[in-house]
N, CA, C and O atoms as a Tinker XYZ file with bonds, in Angstrom:
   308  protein
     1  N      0.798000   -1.187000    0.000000    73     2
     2  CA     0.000000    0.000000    0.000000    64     1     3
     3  C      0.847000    1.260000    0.000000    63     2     4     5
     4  O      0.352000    2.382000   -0.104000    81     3
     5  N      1.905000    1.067000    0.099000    73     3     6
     6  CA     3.266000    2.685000    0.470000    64     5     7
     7  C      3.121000    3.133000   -1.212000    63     6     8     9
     8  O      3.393000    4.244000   -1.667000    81     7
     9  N      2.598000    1.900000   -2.011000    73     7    10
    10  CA     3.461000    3.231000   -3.782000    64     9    11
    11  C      1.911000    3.021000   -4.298000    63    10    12    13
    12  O      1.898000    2.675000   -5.480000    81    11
    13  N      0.464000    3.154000   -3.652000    73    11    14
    14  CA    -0.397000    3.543000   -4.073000    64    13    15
    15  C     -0.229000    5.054000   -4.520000    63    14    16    17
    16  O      0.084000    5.931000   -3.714000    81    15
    17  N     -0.496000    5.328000   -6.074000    73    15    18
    18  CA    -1.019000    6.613000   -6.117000    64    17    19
    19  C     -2.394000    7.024000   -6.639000    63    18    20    21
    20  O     -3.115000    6.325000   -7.351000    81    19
    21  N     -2.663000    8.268000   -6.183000    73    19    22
    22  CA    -4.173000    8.689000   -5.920000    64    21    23
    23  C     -4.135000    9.556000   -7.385000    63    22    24    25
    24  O     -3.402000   10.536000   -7.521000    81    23
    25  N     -5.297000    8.905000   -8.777000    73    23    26
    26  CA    -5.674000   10.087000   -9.441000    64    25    27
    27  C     -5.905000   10.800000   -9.472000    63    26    28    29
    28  O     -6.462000   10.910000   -8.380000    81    27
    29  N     -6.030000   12.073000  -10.131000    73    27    30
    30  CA    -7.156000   13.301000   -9.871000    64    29    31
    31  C     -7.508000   12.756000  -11.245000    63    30    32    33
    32  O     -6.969000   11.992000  -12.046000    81    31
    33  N     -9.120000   13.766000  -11.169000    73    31    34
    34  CA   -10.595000   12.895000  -11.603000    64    33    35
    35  C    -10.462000   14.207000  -12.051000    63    34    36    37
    36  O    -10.075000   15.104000  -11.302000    81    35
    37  N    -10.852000   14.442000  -13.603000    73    35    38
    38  CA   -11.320000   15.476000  -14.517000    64    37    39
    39  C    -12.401000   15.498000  -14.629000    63    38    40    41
    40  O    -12.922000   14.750000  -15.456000    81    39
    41  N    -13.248000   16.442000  -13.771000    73    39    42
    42  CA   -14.638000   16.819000  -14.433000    64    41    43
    43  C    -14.973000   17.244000  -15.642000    63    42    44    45
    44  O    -14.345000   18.073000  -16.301000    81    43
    45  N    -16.188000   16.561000  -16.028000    73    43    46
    46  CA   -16.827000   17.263000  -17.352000    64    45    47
    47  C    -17.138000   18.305000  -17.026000    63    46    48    49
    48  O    -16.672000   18.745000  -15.974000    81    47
    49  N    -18.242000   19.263000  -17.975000    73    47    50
    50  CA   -19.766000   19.796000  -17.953000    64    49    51
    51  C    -19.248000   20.521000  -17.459000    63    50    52    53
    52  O    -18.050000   20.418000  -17.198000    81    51
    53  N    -19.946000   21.481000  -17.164000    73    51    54
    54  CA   -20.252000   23.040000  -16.289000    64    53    55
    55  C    -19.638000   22.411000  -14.761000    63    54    56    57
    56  O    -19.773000   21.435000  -14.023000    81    55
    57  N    -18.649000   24.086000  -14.896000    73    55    58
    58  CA   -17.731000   23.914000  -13.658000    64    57    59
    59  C    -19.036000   24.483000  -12.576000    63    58    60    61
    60  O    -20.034000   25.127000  -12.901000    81    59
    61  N    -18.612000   23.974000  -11.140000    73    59    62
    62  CA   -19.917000   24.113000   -9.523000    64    61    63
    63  C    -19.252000   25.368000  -10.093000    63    62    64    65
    64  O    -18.302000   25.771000  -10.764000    81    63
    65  N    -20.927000   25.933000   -9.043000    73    63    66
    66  CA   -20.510000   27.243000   -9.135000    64    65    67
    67  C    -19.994000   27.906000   -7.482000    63    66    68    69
    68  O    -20.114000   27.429000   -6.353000    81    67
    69  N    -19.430000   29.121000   -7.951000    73    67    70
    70  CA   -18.943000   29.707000   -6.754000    64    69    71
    71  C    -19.335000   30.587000   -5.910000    63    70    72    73
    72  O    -18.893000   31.682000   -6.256000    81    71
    73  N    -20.026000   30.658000   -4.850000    73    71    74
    74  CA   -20.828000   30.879000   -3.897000    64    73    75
    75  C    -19.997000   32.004000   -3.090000    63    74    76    77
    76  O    -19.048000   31.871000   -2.317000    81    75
    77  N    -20.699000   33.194000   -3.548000    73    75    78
    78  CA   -20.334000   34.551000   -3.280000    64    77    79
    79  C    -21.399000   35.317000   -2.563000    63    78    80    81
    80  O    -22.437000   35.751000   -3.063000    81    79
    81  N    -20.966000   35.434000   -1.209000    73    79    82
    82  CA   -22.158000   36.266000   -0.179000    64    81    83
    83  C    -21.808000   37.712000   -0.124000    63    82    84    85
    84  O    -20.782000   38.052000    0.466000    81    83
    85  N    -22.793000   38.826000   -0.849000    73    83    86
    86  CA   -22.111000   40.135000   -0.668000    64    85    87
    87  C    -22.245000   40.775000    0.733000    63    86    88    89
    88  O    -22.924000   40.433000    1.702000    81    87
    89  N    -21.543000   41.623000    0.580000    73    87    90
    90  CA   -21.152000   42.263000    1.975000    64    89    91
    91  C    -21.988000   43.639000    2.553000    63    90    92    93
    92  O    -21.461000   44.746000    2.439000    81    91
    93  N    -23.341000   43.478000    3.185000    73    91    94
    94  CA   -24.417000   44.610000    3.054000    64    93    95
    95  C    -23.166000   45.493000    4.277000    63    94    96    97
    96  O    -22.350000   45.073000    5.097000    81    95
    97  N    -23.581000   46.804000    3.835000    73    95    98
    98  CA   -22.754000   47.925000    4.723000    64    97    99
    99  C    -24.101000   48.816000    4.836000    63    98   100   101
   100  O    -24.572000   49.298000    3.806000    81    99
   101  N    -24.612000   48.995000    5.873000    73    99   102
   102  CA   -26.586000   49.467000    6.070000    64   101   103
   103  C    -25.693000   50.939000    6.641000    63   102   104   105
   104  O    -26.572000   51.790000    6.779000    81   103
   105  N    -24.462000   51.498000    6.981000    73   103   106
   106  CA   -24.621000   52.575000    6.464000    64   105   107
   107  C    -24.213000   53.373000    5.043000    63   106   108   109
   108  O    -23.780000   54.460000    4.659000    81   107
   109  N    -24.437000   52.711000    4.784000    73   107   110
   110  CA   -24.602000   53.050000    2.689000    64   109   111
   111  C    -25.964000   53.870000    2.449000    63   110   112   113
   112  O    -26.265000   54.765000    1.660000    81   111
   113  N    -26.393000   53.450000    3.073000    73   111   114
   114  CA   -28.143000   53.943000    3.078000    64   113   115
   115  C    -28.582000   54.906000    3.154000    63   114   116   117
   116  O    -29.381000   54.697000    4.067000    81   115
   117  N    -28.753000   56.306000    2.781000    73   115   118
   118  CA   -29.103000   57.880000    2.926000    64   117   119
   119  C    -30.328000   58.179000    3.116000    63   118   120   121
   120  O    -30.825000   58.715000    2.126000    81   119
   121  N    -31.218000   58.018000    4.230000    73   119   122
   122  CA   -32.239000   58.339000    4.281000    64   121   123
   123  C    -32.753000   59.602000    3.391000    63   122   124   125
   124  O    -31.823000   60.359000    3.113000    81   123
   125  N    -34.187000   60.057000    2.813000    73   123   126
   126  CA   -34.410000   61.140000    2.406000    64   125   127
   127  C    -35.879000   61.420000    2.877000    63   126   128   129
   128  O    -36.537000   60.474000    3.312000    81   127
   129  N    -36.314000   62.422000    2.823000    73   127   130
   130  CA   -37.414000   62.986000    3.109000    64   129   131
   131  C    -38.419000   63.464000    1.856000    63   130   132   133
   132  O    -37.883000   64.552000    1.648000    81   131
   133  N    -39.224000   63.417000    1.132000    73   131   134
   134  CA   -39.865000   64.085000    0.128000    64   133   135
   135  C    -39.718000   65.066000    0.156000    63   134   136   137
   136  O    -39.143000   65.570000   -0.809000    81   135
   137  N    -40.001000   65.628000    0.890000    73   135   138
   138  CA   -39.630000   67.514000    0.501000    64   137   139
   139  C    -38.117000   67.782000    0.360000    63   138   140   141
   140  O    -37.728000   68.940000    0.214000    81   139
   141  N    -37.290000   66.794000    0.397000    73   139   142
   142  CA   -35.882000   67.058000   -0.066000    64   141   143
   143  C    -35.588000   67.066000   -1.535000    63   142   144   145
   144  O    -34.562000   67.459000   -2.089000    81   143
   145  N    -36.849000   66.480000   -2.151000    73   143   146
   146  CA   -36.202000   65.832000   -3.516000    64   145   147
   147  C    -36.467000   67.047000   -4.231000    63   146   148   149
   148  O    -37.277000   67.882000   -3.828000    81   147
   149  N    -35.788000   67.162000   -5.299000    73   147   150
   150  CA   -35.489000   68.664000   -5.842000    64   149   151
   151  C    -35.650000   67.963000   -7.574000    63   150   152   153
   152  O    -34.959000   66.975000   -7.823000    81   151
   153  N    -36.658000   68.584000   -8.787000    73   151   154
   154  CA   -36.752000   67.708000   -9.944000    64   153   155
   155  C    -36.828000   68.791000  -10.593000    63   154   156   157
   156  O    -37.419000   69.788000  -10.179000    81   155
   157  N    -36.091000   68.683000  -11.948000    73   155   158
   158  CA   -35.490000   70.023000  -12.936000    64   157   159
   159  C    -37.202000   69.783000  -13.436000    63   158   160   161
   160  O    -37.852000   68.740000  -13.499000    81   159
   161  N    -37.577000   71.152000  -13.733000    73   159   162
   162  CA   -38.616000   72.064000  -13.979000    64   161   163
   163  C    -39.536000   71.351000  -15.479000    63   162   164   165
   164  O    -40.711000   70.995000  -15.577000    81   163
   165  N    -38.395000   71.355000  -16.505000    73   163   166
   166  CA   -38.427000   70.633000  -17.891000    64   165   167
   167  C    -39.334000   69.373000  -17.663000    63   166   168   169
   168  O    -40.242000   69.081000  -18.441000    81   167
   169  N    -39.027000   68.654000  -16.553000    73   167   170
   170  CA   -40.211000   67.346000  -15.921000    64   169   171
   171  C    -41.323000   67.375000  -16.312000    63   170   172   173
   172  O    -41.724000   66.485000  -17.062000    81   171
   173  N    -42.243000   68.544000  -15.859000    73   171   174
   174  CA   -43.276000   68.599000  -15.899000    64   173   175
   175  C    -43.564000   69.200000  -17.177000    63   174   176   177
   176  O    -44.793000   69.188000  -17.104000    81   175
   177  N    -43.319000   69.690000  -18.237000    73   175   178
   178  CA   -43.571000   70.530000  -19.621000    64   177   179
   179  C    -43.685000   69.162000  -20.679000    63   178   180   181
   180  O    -42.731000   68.568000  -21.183000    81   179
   181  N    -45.003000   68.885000  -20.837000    73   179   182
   182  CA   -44.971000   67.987000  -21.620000    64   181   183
   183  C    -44.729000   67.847000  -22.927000    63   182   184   185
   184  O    -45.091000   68.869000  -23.511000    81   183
   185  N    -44.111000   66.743000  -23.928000    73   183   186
   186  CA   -43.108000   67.104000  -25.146000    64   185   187
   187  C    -44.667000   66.418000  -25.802000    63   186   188   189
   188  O    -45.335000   65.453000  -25.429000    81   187
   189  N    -44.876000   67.501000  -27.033000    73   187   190
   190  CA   -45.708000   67.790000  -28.140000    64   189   191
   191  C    -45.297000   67.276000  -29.713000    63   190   192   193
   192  O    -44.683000   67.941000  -30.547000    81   191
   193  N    -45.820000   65.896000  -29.864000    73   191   194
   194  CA   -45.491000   65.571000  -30.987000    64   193   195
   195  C    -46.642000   66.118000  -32.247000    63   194   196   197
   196  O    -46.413000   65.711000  -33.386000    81   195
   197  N    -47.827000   67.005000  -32.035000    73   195   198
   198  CA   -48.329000   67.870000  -32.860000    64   197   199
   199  C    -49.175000   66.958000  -33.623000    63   198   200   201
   200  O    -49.335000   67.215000  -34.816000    81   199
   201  N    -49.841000   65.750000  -33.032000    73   199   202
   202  CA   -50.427000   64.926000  -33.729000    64   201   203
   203  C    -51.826000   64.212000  -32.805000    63   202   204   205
   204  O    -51.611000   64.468000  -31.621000    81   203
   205  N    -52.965000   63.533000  -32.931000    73   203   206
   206  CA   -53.559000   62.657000  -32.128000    64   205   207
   207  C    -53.309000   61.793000  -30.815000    63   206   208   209
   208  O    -54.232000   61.337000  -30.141000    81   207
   209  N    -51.967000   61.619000  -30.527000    73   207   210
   210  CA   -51.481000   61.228000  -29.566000    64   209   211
   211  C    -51.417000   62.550000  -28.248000    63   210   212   213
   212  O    -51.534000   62.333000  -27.042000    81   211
   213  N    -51.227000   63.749000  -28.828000    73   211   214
   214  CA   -51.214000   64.824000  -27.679000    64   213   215
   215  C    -52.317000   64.573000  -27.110000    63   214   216   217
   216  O    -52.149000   64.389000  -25.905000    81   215
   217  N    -53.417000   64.481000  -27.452000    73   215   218
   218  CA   -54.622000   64.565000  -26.213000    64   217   219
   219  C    -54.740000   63.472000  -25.941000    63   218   220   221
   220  O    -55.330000   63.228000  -24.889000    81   219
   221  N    -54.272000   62.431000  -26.707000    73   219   222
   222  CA   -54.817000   60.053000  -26.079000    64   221   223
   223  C    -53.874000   60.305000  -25.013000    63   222   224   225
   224  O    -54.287000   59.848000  -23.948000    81   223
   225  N    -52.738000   60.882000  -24.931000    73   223   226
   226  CA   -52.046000   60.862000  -24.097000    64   225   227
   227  C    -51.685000   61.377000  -22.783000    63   226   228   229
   228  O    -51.086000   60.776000  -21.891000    81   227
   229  N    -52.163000   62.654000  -22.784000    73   227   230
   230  CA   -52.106000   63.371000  -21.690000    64   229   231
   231  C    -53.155000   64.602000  -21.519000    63   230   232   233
   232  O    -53.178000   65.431000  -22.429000    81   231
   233  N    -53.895000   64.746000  -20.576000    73   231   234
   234  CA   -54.402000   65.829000  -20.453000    64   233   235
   235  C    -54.005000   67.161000  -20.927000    63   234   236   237
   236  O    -54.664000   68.057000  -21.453000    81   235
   237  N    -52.552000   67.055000  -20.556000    73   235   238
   238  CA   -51.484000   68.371000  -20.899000    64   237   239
   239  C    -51.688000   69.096000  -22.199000    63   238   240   241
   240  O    -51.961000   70.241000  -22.560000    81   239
   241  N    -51.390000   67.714000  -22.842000    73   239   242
   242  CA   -51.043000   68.116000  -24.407000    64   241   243
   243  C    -49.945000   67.428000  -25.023000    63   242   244   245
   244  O    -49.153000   68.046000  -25.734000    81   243
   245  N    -49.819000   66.001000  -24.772000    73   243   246
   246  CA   -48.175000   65.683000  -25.343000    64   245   247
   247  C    -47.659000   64.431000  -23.911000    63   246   248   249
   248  O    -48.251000   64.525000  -22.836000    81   247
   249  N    -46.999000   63.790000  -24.023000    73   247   250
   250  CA   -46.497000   63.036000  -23.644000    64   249   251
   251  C    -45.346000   63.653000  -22.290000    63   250   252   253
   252  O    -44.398000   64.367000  -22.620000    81   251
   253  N    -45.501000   63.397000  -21.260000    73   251   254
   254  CA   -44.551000   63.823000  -20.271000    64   253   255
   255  C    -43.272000   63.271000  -20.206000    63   254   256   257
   256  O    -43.082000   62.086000  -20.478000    81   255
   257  N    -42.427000   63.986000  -19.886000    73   255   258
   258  CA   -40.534000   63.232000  -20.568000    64   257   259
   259  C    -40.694000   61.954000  -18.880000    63   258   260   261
   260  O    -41.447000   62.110000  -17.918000    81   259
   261  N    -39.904000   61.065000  -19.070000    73   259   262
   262  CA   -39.670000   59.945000  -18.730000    64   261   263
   263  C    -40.601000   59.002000  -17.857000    63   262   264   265
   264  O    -40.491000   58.494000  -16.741000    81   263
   265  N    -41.592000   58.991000  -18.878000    73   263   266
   266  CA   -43.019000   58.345000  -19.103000    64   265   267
   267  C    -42.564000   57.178000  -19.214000    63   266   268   269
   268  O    -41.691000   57.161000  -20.082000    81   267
   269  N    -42.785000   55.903000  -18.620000    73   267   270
   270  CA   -42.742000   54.636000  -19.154000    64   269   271
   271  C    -44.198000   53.601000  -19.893000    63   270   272   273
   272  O    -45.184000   53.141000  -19.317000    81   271
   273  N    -43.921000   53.549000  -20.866000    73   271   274
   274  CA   -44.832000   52.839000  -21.511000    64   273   275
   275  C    -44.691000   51.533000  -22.350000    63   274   276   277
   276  O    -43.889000   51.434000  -23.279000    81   275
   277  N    -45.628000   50.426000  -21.905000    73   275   278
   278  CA   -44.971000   49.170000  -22.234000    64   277   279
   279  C    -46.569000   49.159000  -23.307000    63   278   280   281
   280  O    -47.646000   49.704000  -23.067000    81   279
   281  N    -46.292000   48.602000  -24.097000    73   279   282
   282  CA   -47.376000   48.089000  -25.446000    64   281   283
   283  C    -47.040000   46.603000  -25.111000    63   282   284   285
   284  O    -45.942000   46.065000  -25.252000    81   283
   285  N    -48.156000   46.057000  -24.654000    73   283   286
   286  CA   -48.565000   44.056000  -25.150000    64   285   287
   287  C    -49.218000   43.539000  -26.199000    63   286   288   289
   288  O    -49.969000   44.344000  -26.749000    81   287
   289  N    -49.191000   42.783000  -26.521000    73   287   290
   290  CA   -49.473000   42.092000  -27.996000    64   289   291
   291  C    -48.634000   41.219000  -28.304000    63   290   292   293
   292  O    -47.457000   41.427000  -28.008000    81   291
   293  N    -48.913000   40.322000  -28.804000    73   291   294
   294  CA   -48.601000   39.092000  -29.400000    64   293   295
   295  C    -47.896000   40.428000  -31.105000    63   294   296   297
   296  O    -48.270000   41.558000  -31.419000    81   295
   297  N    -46.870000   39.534000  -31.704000    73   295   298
   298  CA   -46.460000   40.161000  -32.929000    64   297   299
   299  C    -47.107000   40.442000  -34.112000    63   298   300   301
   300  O    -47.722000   39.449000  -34.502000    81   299
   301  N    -47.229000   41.495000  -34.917000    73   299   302
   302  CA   -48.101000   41.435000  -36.480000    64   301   303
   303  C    -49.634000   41.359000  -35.772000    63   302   304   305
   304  O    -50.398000   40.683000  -36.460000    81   303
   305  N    -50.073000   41.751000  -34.893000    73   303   306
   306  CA   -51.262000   41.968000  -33.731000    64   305   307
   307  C    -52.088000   43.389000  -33.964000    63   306   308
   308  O    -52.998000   43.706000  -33.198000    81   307
C-alpha cells in the first residue's frame, strides 16, 4: 500500500458554481425625506409631438418626458 497513487478525476460539464455572499454595509443607506427631492422644472412641460397622440395621451397636451410605456401584444397583432 506505500506506492499507491491517488488520481485526480477530470470533471466534465459546467464547472460548480462559486458561492459569493455580498457584503451589506446598512450605512450606505441615505435616508431622504420628500420635501428634499429637488426635480429640474423641464419634468413637468410635456413634449408635443403635434399629432392625435397629444390629447390620447395626456391631459397636458403631449407626452410627459420619462413616461414609461410598455405596449402588449402578441407580434403582427
Amino acid at each position: 500500500m506505500k506506492n499507491v497513487e491517488i488520481q485526480k478525476v477530470v470533471k466534465r460539464g459546467r464547472p460548480s458554481k462559486s458561492v459569493v455572499s455580498p457584503v451589506f454595509d446598512p450605512s450606505s443607506i441615505k435616508l431622504m425625506r420628500g420635501s428634499e427631492l429637488v426635480f429640474n422644472e423641464s419634468l413637468f412641460k410635456p413634449m408635443k409631438t403635434n399629432s392625435e397622440v397629444d390629447v390620447i395621451m395626456s391631459t397636458e397636451g403631449g407626452v410627459m418626458p420619462g413616461t414609461n410605456m410598455v405596449f402588449v401584444g402578441g407580434p403582427c397583432t
